[in-house]
N, C-alpha and C positions, 0 to 999 in steps of 0.2 A: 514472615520474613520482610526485613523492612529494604525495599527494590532502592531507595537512594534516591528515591525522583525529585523529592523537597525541594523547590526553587530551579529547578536546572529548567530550560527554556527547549520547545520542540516547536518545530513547523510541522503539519499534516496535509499532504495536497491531496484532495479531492477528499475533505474533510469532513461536510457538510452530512453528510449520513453515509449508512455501508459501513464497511470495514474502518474506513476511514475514521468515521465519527465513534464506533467503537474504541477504537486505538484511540481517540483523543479522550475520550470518556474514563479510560482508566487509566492516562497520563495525569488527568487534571485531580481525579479523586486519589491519588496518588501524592499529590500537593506541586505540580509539575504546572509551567505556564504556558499553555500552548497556542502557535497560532494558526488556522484552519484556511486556507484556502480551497475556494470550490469555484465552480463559473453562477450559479443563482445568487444574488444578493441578497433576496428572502429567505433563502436556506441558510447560507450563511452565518445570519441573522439572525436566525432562531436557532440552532447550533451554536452559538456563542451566548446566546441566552441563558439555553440548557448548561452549560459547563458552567457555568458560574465567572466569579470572581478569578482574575487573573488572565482570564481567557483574549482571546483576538480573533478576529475572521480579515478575510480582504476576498472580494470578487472579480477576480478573473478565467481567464480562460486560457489552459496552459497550451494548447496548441496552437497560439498566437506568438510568433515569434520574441516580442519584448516582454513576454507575461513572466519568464521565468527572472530578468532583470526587474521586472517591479516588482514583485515576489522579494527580492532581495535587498533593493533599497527601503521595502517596508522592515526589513527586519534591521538593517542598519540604525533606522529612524527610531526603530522601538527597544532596540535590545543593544544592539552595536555587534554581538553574537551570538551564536548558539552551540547551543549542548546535543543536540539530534535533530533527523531529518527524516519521517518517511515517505517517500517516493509512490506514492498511491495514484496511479491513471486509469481511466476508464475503458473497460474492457470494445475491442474494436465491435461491431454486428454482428452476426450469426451471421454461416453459410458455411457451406463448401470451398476448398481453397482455389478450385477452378474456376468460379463459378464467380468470384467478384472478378469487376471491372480494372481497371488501371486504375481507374483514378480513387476505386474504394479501396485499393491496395495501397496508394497514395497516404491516403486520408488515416488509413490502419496506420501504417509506417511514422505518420508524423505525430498521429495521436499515442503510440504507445513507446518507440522506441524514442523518436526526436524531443518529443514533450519530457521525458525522463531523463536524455542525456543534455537539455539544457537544463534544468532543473540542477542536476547534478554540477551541474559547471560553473552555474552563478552559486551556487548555497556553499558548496564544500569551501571556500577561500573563508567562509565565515564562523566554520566550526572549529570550537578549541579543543587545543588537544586533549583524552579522553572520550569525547563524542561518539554517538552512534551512529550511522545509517542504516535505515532499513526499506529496501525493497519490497513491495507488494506484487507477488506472484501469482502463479497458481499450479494446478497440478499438471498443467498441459507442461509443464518444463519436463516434466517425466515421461507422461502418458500424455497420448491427443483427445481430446473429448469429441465426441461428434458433432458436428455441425456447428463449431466451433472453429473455423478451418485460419482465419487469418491469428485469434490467439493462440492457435498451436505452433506455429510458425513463429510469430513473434515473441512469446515470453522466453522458450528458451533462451533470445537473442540477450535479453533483460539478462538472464542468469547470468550468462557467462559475462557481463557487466560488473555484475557483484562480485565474480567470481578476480576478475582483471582486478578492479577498483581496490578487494580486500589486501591487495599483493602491494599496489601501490601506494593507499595510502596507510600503511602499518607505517609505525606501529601506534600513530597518533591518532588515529581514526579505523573503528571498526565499520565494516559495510556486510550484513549480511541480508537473506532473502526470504522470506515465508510467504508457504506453499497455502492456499485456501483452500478447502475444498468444497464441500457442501456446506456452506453456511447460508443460513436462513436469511439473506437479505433480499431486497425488493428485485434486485437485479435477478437474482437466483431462483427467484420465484417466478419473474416473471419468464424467463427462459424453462420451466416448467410447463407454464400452459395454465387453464383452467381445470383439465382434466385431475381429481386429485390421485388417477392411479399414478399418472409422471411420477409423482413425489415418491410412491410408492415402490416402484418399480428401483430409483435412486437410493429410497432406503437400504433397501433389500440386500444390494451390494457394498451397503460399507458395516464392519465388524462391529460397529459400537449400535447401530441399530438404526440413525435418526438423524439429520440434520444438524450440523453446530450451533452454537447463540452467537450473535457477533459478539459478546462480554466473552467468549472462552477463547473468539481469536484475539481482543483486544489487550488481555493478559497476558496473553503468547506474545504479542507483539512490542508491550512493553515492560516483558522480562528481556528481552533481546535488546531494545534499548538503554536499559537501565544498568550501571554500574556493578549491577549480582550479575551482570552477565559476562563481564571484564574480559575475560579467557577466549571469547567466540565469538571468532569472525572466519568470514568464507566461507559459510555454512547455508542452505539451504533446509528451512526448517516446515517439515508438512504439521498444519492444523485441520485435519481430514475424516479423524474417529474410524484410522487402520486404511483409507480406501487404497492409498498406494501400497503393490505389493512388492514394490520393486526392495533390493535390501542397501541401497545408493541412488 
C-alpha cells in the first residue's frame, strides 16, 4: 500500500535514535523529508547521515524554553511548512512517585509535559491543512509500570492532550497518540538491567512472545501520519505485541 508519504515534509523531536529515529527512518524511506531534532549534535549528525538525501537535523534541547521557537523558525527558513509533526520526549528517571524530590518533579514536568506543550504551540501555526500529529506515548497512559512513578503520572497528562487537541484542531489537522510498549531500544534496555532474566521475565508477559523492533513501531507510527490514515484522529494506538489487556 502505497502510505502517500512522497515529498510531504515531517519534523521528529528527539529523533536522533529510539523510537524517534525509527519513525524518521521509515518517513524518509517512504520518500517523505524529514527534519530530526535531538539535543547531541553528533547524533544528530549521524542520524541525518543515515537517512539520506532530503533529510535535516538541528541541536537543541527541548526543555529550554526558546528551543521549541527555534525548532520553528528552522522550519520556516527550510520549508515555510509542514505536513506532520511527531511529539517525541524523553522519558523522565526511574523511581517511585514518592520518592522524587520537588525539584525532580520539576524537572519531570517540564521535560515531558511543558517541552511537548511548547513544541505543540510553535509547530501547529505551521502545519497545512490535512497534516498529522502524533504523539509518542506509552503504556503507562493505561497501566503504571513499576518504578516508573513520574511517567505514570505524567503521560496520561500527554494523552488527554491528544485527546483535547484532536476536538480542536478538526477537522484540518489530525492529532493522535501511540502507545509503545516493550520495544527493543537502548532506553528499554537499559531499564532492564544487565541481568538477562529482566528481559525474560518481560517477555514472558506479552502474547506475542518478545520484544518489538523499533522498524515495527516506526511503521505503526507512520501509517498514522501518513494520508492512508485520513479517517483517525483521537485515537490512542498500542504497539505492545497484546501486553495491554485493558479493551479501551
Amino acid at each position: 500500500m502505497d502510505l502517500g508519504l512522497a515529498g510531504r515534509r515531517y519534523v521528529v523531536t528527539a529523533g536522533s535514535r529510539g523510537l524517534g529515529f525509527a519513525t524518521a527512518e521509515v518517513l524518509s524511506g517512504e520518500g517523505a523529508r524529514v527534519l530530526i531534532a535531538a539535543r547531541d549534535a553528533r547524533r544528530v549528525e549521524e542520524a541525518v547521515g543515515l537517512l539520506g538525501d532530503g533529510s535535516l537535523g538541528l541541536a537543541l534541547d527541548l526543555t529550554q524554553p526558546d528551543a521549541a521557537r527555534r525548532l520553528a523558525d528552522e522550519v520556516r527558513a527550510r520549508w515555510g511548512s509542514l505536513d506532520g509533526l511527531v511529539v517525541n520526549v524523553g522519558g523522565p528517571p526511574p523511581g517511585r512517585a514518592l520518592d522524587y524530590s520537588d525539584a525532580a518533579w520539576a524537572d519531570a514536568v517540564d521535560g515531558v509535559l511543558l517541552a511537548s506543550i511548547r513544541t505543540l504551540r510553535e509547530m501547529v501555526p505551521l502545519l497545512e491543512p490535512g497534516s498529522s500529529v502524533l504523539v509518542v506515548l506509552s503504556t503507562t497512559v493505561k497501566e503504571p509500570i513499576p518504578g516508573l512513578g513520574a511517567s505514570n503520572v505524567l503521560r496520561p497528562g500527554l494523552a488527554m492532550l491528544v485527546k483535547d487537541l484532536a476536538g480542536e484542531l478538526a477537522p484540518g489537522i489530525r492529532v493522535n497518540g501511540i502507545l509503545p510498549g516493550r520495544i527493543a531500544t537502548a532506553r528499554t534496555l537499559a531499564l532492564d538491567g544487565p541481568d538477562p532474566r529482566a528481559r525474560e521475565a518481560q517477555e514472558g508477559r506479552i502474547p506475542l512472545g518478545r520484544y518489538g523492533d523499533p522498524e515495527e513501531f516506526g511503521r505503526v507510527a507512520a501509517f498514522l501520519l501518513s494520508p492512508a490514515a485520513g479517517y483517525v484522529t483521537g485515537v490512542l494506538v498500542p504497539v505492545d505485541g497484546g501486553l495491554l489487556r485493558s479493551p479501551w
